[in-house]
N, C-alpha and C positions, 0 to 999 in steps of 0.2 A: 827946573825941568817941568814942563807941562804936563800936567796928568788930562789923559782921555780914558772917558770911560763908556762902557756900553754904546761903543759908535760900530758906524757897520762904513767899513770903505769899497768903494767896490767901482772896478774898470777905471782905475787913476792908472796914468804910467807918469811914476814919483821920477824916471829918467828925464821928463820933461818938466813935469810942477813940481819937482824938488821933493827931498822928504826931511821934514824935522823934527829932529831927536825929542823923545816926549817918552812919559810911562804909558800903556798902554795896558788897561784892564779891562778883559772883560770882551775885545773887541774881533771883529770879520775882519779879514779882508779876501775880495771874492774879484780875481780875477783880473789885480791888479799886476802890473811889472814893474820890480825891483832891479831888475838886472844893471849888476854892476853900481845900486847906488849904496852909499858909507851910511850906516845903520848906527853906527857905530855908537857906546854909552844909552843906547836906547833899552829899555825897558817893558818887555810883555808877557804878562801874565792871566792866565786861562784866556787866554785866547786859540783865533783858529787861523789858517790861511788856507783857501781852498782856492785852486785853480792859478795861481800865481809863477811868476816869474822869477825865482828870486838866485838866478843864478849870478856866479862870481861877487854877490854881496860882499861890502869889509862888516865885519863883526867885534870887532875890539870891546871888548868888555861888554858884549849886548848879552843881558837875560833874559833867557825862554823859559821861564816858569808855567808849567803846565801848558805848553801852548801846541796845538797837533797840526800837522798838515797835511790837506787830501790831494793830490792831482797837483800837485807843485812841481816845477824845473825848478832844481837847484844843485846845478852843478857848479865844480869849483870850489864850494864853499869850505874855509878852513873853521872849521867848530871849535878848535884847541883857544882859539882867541877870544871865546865869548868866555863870560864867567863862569867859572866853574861849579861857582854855588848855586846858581840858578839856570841852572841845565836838566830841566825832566819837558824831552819832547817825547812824541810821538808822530809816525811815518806811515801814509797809506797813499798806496799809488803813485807814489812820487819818484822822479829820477833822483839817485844823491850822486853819478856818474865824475868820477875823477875829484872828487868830495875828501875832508880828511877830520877824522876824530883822533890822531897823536893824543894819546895821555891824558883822553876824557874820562871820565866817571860816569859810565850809564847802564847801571844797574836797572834791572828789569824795563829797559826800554823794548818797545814795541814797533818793528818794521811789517808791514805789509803790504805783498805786492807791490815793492821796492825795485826799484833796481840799481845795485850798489855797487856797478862796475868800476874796477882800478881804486876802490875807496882804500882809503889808508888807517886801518885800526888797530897801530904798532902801540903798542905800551894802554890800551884801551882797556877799560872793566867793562866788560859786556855780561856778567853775571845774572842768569836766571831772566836773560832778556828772551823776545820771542823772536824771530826771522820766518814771517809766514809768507811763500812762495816767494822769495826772494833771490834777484842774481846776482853771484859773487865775483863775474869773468873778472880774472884776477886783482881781485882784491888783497887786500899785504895782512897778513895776522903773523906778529910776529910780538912774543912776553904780552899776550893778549889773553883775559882771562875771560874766556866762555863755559867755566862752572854753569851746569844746571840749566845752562844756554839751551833752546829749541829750534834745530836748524832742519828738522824734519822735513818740510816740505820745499827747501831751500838747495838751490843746483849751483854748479860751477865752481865753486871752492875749492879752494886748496890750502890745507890747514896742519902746520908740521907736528904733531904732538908733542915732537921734543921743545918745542921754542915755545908753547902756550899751553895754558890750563885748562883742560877739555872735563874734567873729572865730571861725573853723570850729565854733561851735555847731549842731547839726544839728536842720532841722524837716522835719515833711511839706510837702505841698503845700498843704494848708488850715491850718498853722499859719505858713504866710510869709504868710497875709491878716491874722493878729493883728501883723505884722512891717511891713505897708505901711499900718495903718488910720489913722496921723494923714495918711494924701495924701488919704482920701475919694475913691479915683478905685472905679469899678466895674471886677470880673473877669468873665468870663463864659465 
């Protein structure tokens, strides 16, 4: 596997110049589109993506070690299939819409300014992560552990207490209505 390092990619669509599997330290990619292309066994770390494409990506065994994304589409993407041991992202401004974390491990991960509609984070460690101003229109949290979690500035959700680990997870006052809505009672 080819190591690149300290490269800056920027305005490629890998949909048409292909993309090839390589480790990747260190590098941009600025404005590039992924959509729908196989990533897959690829490797990157402290890297960034900003302004890309990278929806419906395959991700089979790909490492994101340390790598953030600003202003990215990436819908669709199933995360459960990237490696598990090199999984510490970070999320700003990014769509993650119809997206799935099954049974990842992302302990103090960092969303903002997300929008994290229909994402699936059934069996997910979200532990002491942050969600700042983030949307949840139905999102799935189901044996999903948001200990210590901060969802305070975060709307839409709907989160069963009895199915997931909320213990000092912190919300506003309009997001303990997504916290009590399987009672059906009215607040007023």
């Amino acid at each position: 596997m080819e190591l690149i390092e300290n490269e800056k990619f920027e305005n490629i669509d890998f949909q048409i110049d292909g993309f090839k599997t390589g480790e990747f330290e260190n590098c941009s990619f600025l404005n590039c589109n992924f959509h729908g292309v196989d990533i897959s066994n690829s490797i990157f770390v402290d890297s960034e993506f900003m302004d890309c494409n990278l929806s419906l990506i395959k991700t089979h065994k790909v490492v994101f070690r340390d790598v953030r994304f600003k202003g990215c589409k990436m819908v669709g993407i199933l995360f459960e299939t990237c490696n598990e041991y090199g999984l510490t992202v970070g999320f700003d401004h990014c769509i993650l819409d119809n997206s799935s974390f099954y049974g990842t491990k992302l302990k103090s991960i960092q969303f903002h300014h997300s929008s994290l509609k229909e994402v699936d984070f059934t069996h997910t460690d979200l532990s002491s992560s942050i969600f700042s101003h983030c949307d949840f229109l139905n999102a799935v949290f189901e044996n999903t552990n948001l200990e210590k979690a901060d969802l305070v500035s975060s709307f839409q959700y709907i989160i069963d207490a009895d199915k997931n680990k909320l213990k000092k997870s912190r919300h506003s006052r309009e997001g303990v209505l997504g916290l009590l809505h399987k009672y059906d009672i009215i607040i007023g």
